[in-house]
N, C-alpha and C positions, 0 to 999 in steps of 0.2 A: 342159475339157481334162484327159486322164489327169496323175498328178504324182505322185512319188515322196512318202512320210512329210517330209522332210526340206525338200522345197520346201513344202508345204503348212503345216507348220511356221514355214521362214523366214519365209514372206507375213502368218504370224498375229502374230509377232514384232516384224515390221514395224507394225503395227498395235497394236500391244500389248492383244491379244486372245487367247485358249485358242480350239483348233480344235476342233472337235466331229463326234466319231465315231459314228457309229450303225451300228447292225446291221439289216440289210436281206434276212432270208430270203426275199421275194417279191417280188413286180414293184411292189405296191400301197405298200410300204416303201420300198422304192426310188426310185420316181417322186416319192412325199411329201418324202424327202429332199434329192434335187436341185430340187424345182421351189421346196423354200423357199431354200434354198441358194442359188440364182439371182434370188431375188425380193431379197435383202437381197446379193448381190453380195460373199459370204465363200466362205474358201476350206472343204472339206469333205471327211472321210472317210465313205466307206461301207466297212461291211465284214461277213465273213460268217464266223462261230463255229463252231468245229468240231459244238459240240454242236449243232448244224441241222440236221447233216447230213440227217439223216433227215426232218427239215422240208424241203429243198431238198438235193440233191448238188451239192455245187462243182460238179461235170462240165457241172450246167446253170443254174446262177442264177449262177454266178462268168462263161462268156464273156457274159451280158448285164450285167453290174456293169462290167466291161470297157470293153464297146462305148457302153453311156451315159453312162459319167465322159469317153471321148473325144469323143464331142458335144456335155457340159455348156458350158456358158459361162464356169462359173466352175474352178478350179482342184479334183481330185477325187484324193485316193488311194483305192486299190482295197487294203484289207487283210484280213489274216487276221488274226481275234481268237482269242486261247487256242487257238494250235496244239496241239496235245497231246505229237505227235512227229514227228521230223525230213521219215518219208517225206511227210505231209500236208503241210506246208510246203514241200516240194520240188513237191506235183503245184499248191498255187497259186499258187508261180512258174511252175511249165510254163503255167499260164491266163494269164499276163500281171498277176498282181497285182503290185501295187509296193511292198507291206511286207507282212511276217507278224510277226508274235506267238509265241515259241514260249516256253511257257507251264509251265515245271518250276519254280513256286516251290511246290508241295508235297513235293519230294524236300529233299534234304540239301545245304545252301549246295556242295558238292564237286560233289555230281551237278546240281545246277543249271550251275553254268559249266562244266560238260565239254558237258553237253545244248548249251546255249546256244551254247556258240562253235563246235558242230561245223553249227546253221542256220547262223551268222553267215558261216563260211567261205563254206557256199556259196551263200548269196541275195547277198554281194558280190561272189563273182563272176560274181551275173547281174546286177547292178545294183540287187537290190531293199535296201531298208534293215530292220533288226530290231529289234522290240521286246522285251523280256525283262520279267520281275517279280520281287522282289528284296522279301521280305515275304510275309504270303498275305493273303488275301481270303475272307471264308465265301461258299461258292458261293452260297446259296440268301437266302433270304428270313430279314426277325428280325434285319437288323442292326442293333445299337442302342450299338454299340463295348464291350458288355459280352466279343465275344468273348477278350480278353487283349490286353494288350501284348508278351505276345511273338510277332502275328505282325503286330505294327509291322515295318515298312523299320528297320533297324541302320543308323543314318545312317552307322557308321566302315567299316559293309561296303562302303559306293558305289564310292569309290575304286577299293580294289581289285575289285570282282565286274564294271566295267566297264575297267579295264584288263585285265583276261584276259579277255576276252569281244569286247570291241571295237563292242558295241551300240551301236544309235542310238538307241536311247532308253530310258526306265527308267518302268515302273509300280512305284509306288509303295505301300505300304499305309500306313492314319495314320484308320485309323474308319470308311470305307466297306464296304460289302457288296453284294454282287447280286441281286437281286430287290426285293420288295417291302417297304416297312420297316414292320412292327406296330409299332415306336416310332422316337422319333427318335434319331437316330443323333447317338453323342459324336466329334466331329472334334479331332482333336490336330495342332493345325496345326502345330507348334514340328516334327513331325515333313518335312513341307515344306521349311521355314526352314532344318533345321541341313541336309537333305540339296543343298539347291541350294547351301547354303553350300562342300558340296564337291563340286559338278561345273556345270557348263554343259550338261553336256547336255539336250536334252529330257525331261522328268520328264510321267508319267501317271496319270490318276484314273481309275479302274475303279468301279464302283459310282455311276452319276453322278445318277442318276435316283432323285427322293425328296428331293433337300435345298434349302435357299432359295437365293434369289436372292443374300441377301447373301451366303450361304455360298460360292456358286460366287466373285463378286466377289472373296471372300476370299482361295481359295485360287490363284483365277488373281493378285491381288497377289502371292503368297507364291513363284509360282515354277511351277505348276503351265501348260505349255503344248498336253495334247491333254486330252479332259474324252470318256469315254465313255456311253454315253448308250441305252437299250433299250427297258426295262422300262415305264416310263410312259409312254414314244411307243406300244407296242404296246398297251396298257391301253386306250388313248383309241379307239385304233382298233377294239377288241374289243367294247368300252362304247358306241360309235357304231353299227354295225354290230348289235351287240342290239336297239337301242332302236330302228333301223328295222325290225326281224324282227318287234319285239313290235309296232308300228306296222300294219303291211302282214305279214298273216299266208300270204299267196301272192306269187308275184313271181321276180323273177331274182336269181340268184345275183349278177350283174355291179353291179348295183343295190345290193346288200349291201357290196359291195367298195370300191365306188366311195364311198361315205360313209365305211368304215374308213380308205380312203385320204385323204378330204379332211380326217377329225380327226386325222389321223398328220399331218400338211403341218403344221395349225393347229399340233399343240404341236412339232411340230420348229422351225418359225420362232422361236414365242415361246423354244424355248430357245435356238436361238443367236443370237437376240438376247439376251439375257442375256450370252451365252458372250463376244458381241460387243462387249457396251458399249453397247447400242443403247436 
């Protein structure tokens, strides 16, 4: 059943569990997600990044992300990941998503909350909820938390940067990165800790793929309630999908797929079960 960030949230809370978001540019990521999703009976985002676009256009993988999170069984938000600007997160409220992302924590703390509160306006007044970033994240690959503490989350910023903003929820930065990590990544959890210390609201881990089990444990004690997740679901599925090619040197495409998609399933369960407590 379709559900806004905020129920999908309360249900994990309930449980005292981190939700877990994935990015779903195809059907084969898609399907993987919900059918683990359904098999352990958590609630789940899907969601699809601006930077796909050209892997899939909103126009047509966002109304099937739609129409099978209102089928799902279990509880499904439809979001946008790292909107970039205002008008894209306007065209995936017009799809029926139920939260977006708008994604200006490389601008100047000032042009961040002017960006932010002018989606906030209007995805509340369709009903969708907002995610913001307060902090940066290195886009790419090589996270190893050598990139500086200055683009840690300012824990004394939270307060105010979500009183003028009015977001529902806050990505956080404290040692993650995006992609693939050539070493392992230093987490500064104290960063967690002093910012929950000043808000309740829903806080987010971006970079989520790449780090242990206890890590995740950890940072979901610490306060940490959605855990996003990409890079090594789609690896697995890449990595599967070769190894039938190299296997079966003629054959169908659907054949190929169909194994990227049953190793996308395997490692999306096994992580939210983690995410879960399971």
């Amino acid at each position: 059943m379709i559900a806004t960030l905020s129920e999908v949230i309360a249900q994990a809370r309930e449980k005292k569990i981190a939700v877990g978001s994935f990015n779903t540019p195809n059907l084969e990521c898609l399907l993987a997600v919900l059918e683990a999703a359904e098999r352990l009976q958590v609630p789940v985002i899907v969601a699809h990044a601006q930077l796909h676009e050209e892997v899939a256009p909103i126009e047509k993988i966002g109304p099937v992300m739609v129409e099978l999170a209102k089928r799902s069984k279990v509880k499904v938000c439809v979001h946008l990941d790292h909107g970039e600007d205002s008008e894209y997160c306007k065209k995936a409220i017009g799809l029926g998503f139920t939260s977006v992302m708008i994604d200006h924590s490389a601008k100047s703390y000032n042009e961040n909350v002017e960006g932010t509160r002018e989606v906030v306006r209007y995805a509340h007044a369709h009903g969708v909820d907002v995610e913001a970033e307060l902090g940066r994240l290195p886009n790419r690959e090589g996270g190893s938390g050598s990139q500086g503490e200055d683009l840690y989350t300012d824990p004394e910023l939270v307060p105010a940067f979500i009183e003028e903003t009015k977001v529902d929820a806050l990505a956080i930065a404290f040692g993650t990165a995006h992609g693939i990590y050539k070493v392992k990544p230093v987490l500064n959890m104290d960063v967690i800790t002093k910012v929950r210390q000043k808000t309740g609201i829903p806080l987010v881990m971006h970079g989520g793929s790449g780090i242990s089990a206890e890590e995740y444990r950890e940072v979901i004690r610490r306060g940490i309630d959605k855990i996003n997740y990409y890079t090594y679901m789609a690896y697995a599925g890449y990595a599967a999908a070769r190894a039938y090619g190299e296997k079966q040197p003629s054959g169908f495409f659907h054949d190929m797929a169909l194994q990227a998609q049953r190793a996308m399933e395997e490692n999306a369960e096994k992580t939210l079960r983690v995410f879960s407590g399971f």
